[in-house]
C-alpha positions in Angstrom: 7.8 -47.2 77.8 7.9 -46.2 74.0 11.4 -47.0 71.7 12.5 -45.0 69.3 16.0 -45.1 67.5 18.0 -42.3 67.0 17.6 -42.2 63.5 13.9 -41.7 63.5 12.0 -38.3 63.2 8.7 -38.1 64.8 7.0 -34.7 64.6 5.9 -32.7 67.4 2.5 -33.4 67.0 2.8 -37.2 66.9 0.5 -39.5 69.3 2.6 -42.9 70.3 1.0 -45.2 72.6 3.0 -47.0 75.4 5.0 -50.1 74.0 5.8 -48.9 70.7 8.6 -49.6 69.6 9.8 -47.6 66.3 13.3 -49.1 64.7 15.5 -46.8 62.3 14.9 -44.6 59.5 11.6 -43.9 60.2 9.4 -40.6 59.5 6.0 -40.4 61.7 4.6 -37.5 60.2 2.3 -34.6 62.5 -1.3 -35.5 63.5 -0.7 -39.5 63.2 -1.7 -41.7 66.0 0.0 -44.5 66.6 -1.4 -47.1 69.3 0.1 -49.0 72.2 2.4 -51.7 71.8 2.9 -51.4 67.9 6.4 -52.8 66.3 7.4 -50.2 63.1 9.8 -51.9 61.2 12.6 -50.4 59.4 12.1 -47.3 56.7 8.5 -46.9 57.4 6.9 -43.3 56.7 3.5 -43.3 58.4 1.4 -39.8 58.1 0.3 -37.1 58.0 -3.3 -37.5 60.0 -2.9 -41.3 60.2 -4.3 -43.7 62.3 -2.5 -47.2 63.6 -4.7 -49.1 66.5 -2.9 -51.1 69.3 -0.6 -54.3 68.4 0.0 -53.3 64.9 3.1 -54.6 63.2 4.3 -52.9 60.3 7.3 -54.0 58.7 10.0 -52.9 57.0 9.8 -50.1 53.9 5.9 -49.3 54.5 4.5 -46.1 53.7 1.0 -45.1 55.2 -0.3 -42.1 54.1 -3.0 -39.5 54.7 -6.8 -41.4 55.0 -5.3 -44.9 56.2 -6.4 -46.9 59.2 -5.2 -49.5 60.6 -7.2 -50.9 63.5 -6.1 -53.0 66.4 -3.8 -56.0 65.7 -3.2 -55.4 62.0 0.2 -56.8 60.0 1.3 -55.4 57.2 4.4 -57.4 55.7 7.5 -55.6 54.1 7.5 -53.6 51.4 3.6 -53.6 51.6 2.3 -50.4 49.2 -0.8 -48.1 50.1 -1.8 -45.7 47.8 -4.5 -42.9 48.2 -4.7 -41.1 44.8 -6.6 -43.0 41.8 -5.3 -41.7 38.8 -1.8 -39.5 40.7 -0.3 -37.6 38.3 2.9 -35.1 38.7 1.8 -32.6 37.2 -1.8 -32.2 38.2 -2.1 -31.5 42.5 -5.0 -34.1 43.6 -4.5 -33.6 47.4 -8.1 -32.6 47.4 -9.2 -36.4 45.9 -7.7 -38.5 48.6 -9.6 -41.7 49.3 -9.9 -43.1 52.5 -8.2 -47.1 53.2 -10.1 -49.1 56.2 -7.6 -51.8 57.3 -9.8 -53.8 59.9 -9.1 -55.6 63.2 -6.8 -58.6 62.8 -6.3 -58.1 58.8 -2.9 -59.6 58.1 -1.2 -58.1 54.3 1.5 -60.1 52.9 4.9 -58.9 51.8 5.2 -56.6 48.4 1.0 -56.6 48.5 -0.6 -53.4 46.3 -3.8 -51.9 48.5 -4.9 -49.5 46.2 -6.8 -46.2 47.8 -10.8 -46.3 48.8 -11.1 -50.0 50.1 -11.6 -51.5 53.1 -10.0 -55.4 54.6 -12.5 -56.9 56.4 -11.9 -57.9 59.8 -8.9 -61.3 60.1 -9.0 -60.8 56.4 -5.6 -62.7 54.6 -4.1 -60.5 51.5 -1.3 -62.9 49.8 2.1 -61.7 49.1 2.2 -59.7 45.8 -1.4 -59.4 45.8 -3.2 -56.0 44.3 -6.0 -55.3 45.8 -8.8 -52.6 44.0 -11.8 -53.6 45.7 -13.1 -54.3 49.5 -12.2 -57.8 50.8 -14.8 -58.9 53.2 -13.7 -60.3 57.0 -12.7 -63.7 57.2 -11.5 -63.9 53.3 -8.0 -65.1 51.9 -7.4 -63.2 48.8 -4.1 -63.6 46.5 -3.1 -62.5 43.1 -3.3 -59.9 40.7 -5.6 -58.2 40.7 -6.8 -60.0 44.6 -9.4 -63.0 43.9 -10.9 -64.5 46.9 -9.9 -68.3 47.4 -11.5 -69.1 50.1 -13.8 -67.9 53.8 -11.2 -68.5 56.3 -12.5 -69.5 60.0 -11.3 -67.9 63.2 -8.8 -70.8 64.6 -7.2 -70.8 61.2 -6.8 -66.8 61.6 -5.4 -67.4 65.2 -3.0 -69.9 64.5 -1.5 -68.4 60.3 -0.1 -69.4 57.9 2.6 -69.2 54.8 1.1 -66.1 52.8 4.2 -64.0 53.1 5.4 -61.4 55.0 7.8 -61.8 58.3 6.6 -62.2 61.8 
């Protein structure tokens, strides 16, 4: 069974897998695909053409936009930002120069992180709260700061079992 509140638009074309559950003032945009048993926080906008795997949990005030993936079992903490543009600019239409973002299986992203466009997070990768990440972070890697350093390889128990980078579970 899929939730959706009443205050949330999903377009016509919208894929949502059994389990989802998608909380209030949400926009999920045409061609996205949304897996089973995802949570979508408050305020999230998630599309066009996106992809979210199975058991993702994005929290509230996210924005995922065209060429991001998320696969299976990703977090992405509130107020996370994705961009897809390098150099945006208002007056110059760049739609043309998206660059595709590869979130991969288990990556946890702390609250108020930066993932800037055209990198991929390795797979049970950590990003720190406030990070800004501008370059690939390989699997198994805790990065924080600005712009994202790796600290340290992180091991699959510690990946299984968390801890305080940020973000709300």
């Amino acid at each position: 069974m899929i939730y959706i509140h009443e205050s949330s638009y999903i377009d016509l074309d919208v894929k949502i897998g059994d389990g989802t559950k998608v909380w209030h003032f949400c926009h999920l945009m045409g061609k996205s695909v949304i897996g089973n048993n995802c949570n979508i926080g408050q305020n999230v906008v998630i599309g066009p053409d996106v992809l979210v795997g199975n058991g993702c949990k994005i929290q509230n005030n996210v924005s995922l936009y065209k060429g991001i993936t998320l696969e299976d079992d990703v977090f992405v903490g509130p107020s996370a930002v994705f961009t897809n543009v390098v150099n945006p600019r208002a007056f110059v239409e760049r739609k043309s120069e998206f660059k595709d973002t590869l979130i991969k299986k288990g990556a946890s992203i702390g609250a108020n992180a930066t993932i800037l466009c055209g990198v991929t997070i390795g797979e049970y990768a950590f990003v720190g709260a406030g990070a800004v990440v501008t370059k690939d972070v390989p699997s198994y890697t805790l990065v924080v700061g600005c712009p994202a350093k790796e600290v340290r390889n992180i091991d699959e128990e510690f990946s299984m079992e968390g801890s305080n980078l940020g973000g709300t579970i």
